[in-house]
N, C-alpha and C positions, 0 to 999 in steps of 0.2 A: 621614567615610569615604564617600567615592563610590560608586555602582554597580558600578562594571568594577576595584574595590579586593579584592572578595575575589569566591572562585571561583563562588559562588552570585551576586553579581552581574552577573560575566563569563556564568554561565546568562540570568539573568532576559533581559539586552540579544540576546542570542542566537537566546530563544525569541520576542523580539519581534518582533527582524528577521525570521524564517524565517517567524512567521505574518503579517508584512505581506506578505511577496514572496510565500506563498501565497494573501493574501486579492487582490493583483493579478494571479495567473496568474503568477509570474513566478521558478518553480522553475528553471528554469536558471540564474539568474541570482546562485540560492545558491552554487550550483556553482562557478560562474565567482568569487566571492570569496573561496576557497577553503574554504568550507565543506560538508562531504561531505553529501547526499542520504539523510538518515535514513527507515530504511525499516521498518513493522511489521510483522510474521508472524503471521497468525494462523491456525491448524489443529490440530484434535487430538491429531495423530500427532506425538510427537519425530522418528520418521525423516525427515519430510516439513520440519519444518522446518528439521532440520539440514542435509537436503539444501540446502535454498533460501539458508540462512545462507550455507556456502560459495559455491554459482554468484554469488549477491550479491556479497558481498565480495571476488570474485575480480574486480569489476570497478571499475577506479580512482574514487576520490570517491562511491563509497557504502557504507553503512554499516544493518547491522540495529541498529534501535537499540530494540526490543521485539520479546518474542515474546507470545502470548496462546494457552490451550488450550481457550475455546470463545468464545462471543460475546460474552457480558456482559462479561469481562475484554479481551476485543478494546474496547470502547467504555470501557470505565474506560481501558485504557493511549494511546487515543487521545486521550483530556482529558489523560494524564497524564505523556506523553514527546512529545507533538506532533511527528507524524512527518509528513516532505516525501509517503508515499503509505503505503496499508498493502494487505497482501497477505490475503485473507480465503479461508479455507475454506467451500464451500457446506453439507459435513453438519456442523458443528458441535455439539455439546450444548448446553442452555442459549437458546442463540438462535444459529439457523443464519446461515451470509453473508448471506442475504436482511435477515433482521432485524435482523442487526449492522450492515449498511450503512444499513439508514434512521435507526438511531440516531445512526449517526455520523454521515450528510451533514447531519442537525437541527443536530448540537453544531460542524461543522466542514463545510459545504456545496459547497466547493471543493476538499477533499482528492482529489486521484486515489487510487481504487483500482481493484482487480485479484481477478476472482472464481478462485478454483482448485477444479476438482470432478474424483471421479472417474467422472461423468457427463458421456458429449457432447454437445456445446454445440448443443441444436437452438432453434430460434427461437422456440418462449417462454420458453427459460431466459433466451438473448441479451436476450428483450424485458423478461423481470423484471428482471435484473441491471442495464439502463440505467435502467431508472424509479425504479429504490436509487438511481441514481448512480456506478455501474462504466462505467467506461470500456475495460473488454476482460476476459478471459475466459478462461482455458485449463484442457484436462485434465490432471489428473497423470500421466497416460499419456506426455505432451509436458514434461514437469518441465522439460526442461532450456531450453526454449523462453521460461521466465520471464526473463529476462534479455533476451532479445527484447522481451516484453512491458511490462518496466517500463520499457525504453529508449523505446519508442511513446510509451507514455503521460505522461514525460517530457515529452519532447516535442509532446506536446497532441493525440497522434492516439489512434486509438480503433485497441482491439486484441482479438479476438476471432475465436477459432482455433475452425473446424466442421470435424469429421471429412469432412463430404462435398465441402468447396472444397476442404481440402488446405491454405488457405495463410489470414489473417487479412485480416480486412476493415472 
């Protein structure tokens, strides 16, 4: 019986593809085979995730494919559903976004993520959240503005919303 014979090894080939085209930079490229852009959630609050579930998958070819309710479970479900980018909460219990992202850029060093806080983004937070390895930044005040931001980072740019420009930079 071959690999791509039963459903588990149509996964295994799946999860190999997705993390070579992420270990070359080259998420879009998931996309375009038609495979949707799985995406992880991770934040305390059910509201805030649900929120995010729907704006997410209201947009063609992505997909929540984890959600996590503090940090340590953000880094187990990131070894464990291998997602195209994950969305992280800054307060988290356990181990806040800061924490969680160093764990996870160790175990997965090119995953784009995406810091969410209900603090505005001033330039040591911006400056902590790049040295984790975030690639952009927004308040929950701006929620609906994620979809903006995983479309950036998508696309290889850096996305990081400060109350006093008004716009990302």
């Amino acid at each position: 019986m071959g690999l791509d014979a039963s459903p588990y090894g149509k996964l295994r080939i799946a999860d190999a593809a997705r993390q070579c085209y992420q270990s070359h930079n080259l998420i879009l490229e998931v996309e375009s085979i038609g495979m949707p852009i799985r995406i992880l959630i991770a934040d305390d609050d059910p509201a805030i995730r649900g929120l995010f579930r729907r704006l997410l998958e209201a947009h063609p070819g992505w997909e929540v494919c984890g959600e996590a309710v503090n940090g340590v479970e953000a880094v187990e479900q990131v070894a464990r559903v291998t997602p195209d980018l994950a969305i992280l909460d800054l307060g988290m219990p356990q181990k806040n976004g800061i924490e969680a992202a160093r764990a996870i850029s160790q175990l997965n060093p090119k995953l784009p993520l995406l810091l969410i806080s209900v603090q505005e983004m001033s330039d040591q937070l911006v400056e902590a959240a790049m040295e984790v390895g975030f690639r952009g930044a927004i308040t929950k005040s701006r929620g609906r503005e994620i979809v903006q931001g995983v479309d950036a980072i998508l696309h290889n740019r850096y996305f990081f919303q400060r109350e006093d420009f008004g716009s990302a930079h």
